[in-house]
C-alpha atoms as one frame of an Amber mdcrd trajectory, in Angstrom:
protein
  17.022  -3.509  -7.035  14.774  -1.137  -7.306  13.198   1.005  -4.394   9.858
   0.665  -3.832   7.342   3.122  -2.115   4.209   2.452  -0.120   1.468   4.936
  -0.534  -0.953   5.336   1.748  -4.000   7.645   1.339  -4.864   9.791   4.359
  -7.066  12.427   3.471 -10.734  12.095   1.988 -11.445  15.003  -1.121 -13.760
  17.068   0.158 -13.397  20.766  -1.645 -10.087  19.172  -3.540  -8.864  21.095
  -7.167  -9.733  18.211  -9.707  -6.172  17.425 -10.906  -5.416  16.261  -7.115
  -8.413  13.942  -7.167  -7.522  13.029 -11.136  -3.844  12.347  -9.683  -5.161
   9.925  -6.942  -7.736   7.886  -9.204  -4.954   7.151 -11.575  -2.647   5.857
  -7.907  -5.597   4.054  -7.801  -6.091   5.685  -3.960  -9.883   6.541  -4.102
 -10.630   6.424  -0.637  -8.822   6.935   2.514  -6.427   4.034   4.441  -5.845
   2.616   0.527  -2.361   1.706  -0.157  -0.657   1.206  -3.413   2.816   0.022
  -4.153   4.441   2.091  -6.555   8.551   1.818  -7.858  10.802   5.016  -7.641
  10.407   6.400 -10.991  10.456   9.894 -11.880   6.702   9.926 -13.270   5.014
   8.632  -9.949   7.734  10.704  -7.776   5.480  13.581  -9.721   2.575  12.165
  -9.123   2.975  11.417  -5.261   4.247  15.173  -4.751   1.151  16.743  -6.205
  -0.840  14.616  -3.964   1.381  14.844  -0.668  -1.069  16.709   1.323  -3.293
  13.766   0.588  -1.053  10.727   1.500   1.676   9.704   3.442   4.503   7.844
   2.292   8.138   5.966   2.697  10.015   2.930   1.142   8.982  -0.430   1.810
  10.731  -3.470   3.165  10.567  -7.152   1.518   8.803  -8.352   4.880   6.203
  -6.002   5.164   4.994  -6.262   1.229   4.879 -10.236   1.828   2.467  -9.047
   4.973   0.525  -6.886   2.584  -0.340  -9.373   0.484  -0.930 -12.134   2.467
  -2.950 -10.539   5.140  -4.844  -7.649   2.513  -4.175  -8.370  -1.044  -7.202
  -9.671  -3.411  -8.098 -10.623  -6.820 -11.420 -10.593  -8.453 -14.263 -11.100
  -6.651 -12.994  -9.379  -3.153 -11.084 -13.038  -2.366  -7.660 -13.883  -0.957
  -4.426 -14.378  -2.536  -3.311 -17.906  -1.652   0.125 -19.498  -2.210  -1.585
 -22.069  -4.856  -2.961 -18.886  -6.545   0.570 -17.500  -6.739   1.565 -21.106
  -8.153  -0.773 -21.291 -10.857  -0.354 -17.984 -11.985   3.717 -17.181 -12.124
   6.622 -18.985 -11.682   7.031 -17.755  -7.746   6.044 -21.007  -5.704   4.529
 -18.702  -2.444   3.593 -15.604  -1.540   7.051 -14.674   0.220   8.551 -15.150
  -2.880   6.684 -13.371  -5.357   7.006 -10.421  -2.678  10.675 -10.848  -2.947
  10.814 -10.529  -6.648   8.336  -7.524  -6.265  10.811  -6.134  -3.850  14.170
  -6.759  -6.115  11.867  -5.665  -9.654  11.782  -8.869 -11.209   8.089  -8.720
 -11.441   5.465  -6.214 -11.038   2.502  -6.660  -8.497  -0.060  -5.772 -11.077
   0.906  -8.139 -13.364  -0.674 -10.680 -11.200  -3.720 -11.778 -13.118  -6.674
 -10.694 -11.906  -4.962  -8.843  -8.888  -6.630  -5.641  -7.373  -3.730  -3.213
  -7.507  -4.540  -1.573  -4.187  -4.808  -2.866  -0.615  -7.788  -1.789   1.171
  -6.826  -1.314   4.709  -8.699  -0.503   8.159  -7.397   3.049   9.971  -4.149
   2.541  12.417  -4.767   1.337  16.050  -4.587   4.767  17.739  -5.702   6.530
  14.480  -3.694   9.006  12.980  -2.080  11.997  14.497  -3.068  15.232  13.122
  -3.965  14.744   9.457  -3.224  18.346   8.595   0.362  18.604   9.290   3.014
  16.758   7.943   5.221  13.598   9.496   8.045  15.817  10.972   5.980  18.000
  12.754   3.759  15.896  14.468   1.401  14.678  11.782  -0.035  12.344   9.582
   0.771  13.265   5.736   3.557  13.749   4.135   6.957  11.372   3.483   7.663
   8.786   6.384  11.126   7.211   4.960  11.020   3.474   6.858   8.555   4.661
   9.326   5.995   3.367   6.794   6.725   0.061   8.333   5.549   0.954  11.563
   2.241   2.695   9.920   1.044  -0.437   8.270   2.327  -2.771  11.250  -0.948
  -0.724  12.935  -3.070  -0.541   9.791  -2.247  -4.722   9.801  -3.220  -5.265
  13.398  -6.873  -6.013  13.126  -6.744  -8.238  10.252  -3.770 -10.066  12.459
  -6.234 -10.795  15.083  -9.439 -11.379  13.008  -7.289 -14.160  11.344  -5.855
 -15.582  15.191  -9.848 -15.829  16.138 -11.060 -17.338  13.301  -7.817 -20.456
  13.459
């Protein structure tokens, strides 16, 4: 089992050196309140401490990714990820489980065909505390550890009750 890390883009670029906004295209975090899921590997532990005053991020639970993708993840053409989409294209029968073999490194999220490898989400209810300090001192950047879960419970919130209204 490997650990997996949600990365969440904070910051827009504004005045930013070029290798930090380089850095960030290739995370595939081009605009602010994006979110990747990335494994703990030595190259993107590089990449995510050259752009830390940029992002915030922690490790991810198996519950939360399965939120991710069912409430925010998309494939070509800006349209949902269903459980008969999961079906047709790997051998996971529903969402939940192709998180869980995300989450234990059996598969890779952007292997998915056609899958958007980022998840666009709206800014946390409350916004974000001061986006120039980091998490420990009151702040918004920086790493969270499992606080990330509480971060994207927030970021999840309006989709949660966009999708109550329209059932």
């Amino acid at each position: 089992m490997t650990t997996l890390y949600a990365v969440v883009r904070v910051k827009g670029t504004c005045k930013t050196n070029r290798d930090i906004i380089d850095t960030l295209k290739l995370l595939h975090l081009t605009r602010a309140n994006h979110c990747v899921i990335v494994p703990d590997t030595p190259s993107y532990r590089g990449m995510i401490q050259k752009v830390k005053d940029y992002v915030t991020w922690g490790e991810i639970n198996a519950e939360t990714l399965a939120k991710l993708i069912l409430l925010r993840g998309r494939i070509e053409g800006n349209k949902r990820i269903t459980d008969e989409y999961v079906r047709a294209n790997t051998k996971y029968n529903s969402i939940y489980a192709l998180a869980q073999a995300v989450f234990s490194g059996e598969f890779e999220y952007e292997n998915l065909k056609g899958v958007k490898p980022l998840f666009r989400l709206n800014p946390p209810k409350g916004g974000y505390r001061s986006v120039k300090r980091i998490y420990r001192n009151g702040g918004a950047i920086g790493y969270r550890g499992a606080e990330i879960q509480k971060l994207l419970e927030k970021m999840l919130e309006t989709e949660i009750k966009r999708r109550t209204k329209e059932e």
